[in-house]
TIBA-950027 format. One line per 4 residues: number of its first residue (from 0); for each residue x, y, z of C-alpha. Coordinates in Angstrom, 2 decimals. Layout:
<atoms>
NUM = X/Y/Z  ...;
</atoms>
This chain:
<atoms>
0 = 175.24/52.79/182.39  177.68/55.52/181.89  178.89/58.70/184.08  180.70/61.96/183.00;
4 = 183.13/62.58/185.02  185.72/65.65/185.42  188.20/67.57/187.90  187.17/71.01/188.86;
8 = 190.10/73.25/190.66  189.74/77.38/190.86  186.62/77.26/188.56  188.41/75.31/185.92;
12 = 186.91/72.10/184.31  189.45/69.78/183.21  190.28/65.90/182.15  186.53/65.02/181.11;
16 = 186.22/61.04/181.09  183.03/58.95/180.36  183.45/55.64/182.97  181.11/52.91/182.06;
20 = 179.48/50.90/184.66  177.82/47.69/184.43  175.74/47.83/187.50  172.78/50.79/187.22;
24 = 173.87/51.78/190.98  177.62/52.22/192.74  178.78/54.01/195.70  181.08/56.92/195.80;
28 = 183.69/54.47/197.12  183.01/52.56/193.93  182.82/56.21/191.76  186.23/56.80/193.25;
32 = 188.14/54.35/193.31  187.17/54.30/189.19  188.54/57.85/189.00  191.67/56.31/190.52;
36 = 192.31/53.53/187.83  191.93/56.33/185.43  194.69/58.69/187.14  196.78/55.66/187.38;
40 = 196.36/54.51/183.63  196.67/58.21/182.70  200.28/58.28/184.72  201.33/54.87/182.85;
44 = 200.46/56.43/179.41  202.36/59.37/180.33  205.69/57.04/181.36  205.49/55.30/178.22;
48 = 205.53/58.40/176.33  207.89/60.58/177.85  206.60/63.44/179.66  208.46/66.90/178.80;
52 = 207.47/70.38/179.27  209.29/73.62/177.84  208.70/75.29/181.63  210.60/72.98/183.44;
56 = 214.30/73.00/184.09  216.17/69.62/183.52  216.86/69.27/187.41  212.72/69.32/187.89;
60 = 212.24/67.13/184.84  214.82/64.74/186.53  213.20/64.93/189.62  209.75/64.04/188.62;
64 = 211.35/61.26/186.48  208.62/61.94/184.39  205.95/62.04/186.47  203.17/64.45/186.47;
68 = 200.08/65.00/187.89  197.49/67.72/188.29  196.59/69.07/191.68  193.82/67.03/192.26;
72 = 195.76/63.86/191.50  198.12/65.32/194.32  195.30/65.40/196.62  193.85/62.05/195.64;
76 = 196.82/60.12/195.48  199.64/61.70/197.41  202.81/63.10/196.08  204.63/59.65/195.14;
80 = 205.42/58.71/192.14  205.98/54.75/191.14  204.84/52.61/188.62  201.39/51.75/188.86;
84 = 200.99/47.84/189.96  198.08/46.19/191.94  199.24/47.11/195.29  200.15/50.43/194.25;
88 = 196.81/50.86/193.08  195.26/49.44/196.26  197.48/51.79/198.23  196.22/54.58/196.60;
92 = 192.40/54.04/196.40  192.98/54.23/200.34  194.54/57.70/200.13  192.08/58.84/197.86;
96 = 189.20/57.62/200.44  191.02/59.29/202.82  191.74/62.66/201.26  187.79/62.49/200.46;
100 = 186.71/61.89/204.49  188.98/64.78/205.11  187.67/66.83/202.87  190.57/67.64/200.53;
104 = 188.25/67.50/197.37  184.47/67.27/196.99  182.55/64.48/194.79  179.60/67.01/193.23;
108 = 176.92/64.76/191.50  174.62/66.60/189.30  176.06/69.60/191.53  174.74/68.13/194.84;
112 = 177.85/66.95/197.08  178.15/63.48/197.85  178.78/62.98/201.44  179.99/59.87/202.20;
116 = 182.01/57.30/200.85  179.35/54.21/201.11  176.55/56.81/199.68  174.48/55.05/196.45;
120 = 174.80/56.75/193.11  171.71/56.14/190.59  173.23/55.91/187.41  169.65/56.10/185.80;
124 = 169.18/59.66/187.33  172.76/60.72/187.99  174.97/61.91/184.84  177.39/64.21/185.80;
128 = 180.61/64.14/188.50  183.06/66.48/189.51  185.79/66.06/191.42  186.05/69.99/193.21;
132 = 189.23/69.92/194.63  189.74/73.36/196.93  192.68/75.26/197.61  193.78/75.25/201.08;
136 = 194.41/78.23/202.70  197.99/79.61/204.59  197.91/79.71/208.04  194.42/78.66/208.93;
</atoms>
């Protein structure tokens, strides 16, 4: 069983991913902590190739040591930036779980919002997720 899956922030579609599942039902814990192992593995790809922009300056490129994420990989797994090993990865799954209970980004299947984290996705009826993440607003 497979699921599309893609980030969604200001009305922009972005890093599409097919994740294959071997069970024909998961949970959105199980959905995201998926979506993690692909951030991570994206971030270890992007270490082992260099990561270099023409926009940055050499102090930012320094100080991201390489790193970089889009906003919703902020929001899903914080703002630090380390190799990706097992408890890394278990550290981070957390902080995404928690960024989702406090609403930092939405999990939109077949554009109905999931609601909580132990809710069961039917992969036989369910093809499409999006992970919306919003913009949060100045002083309010």
């Amino acid at each position: 069983m497979f699921l599309d899956v893609n980030d969604e922030f200001c009305g922009i579609a972005s890093d599409f991913a097919r994740i294959d599942f071997v069970r024909p039902t998961i949970t959105v814990r199980d959905l995201i902590h998926q979506r993690v192992r692909l951030e991570l593995a994206r971030i270890e790809a992007q270490r082992k190739i260099g990561s270099y922009t023409v926009t940055r300056t050499a102090e930012e490129e320094q100080r991201n040591a390489g790193c970089r994420r889009s906003s919703l990989a902020e929001a899903m797994l914080g703002d630090e930036c380390a190799a990706p090993d097992a408890a890394y990865g278990q550290r981070q799954r957390r902080v995404a779980e928690q960024a989702f209970e406090q609403g930092r980004f939405y999990v939109l299947l077949d554009n109905r919002q999931a609601e909580d984290l132990d809710q069961v996705i039917d992969l036989t009826s369910v093809r499409q997720a999006t992970f919306l993440l919003l913009t949060p607003l100045r002083g309010g």
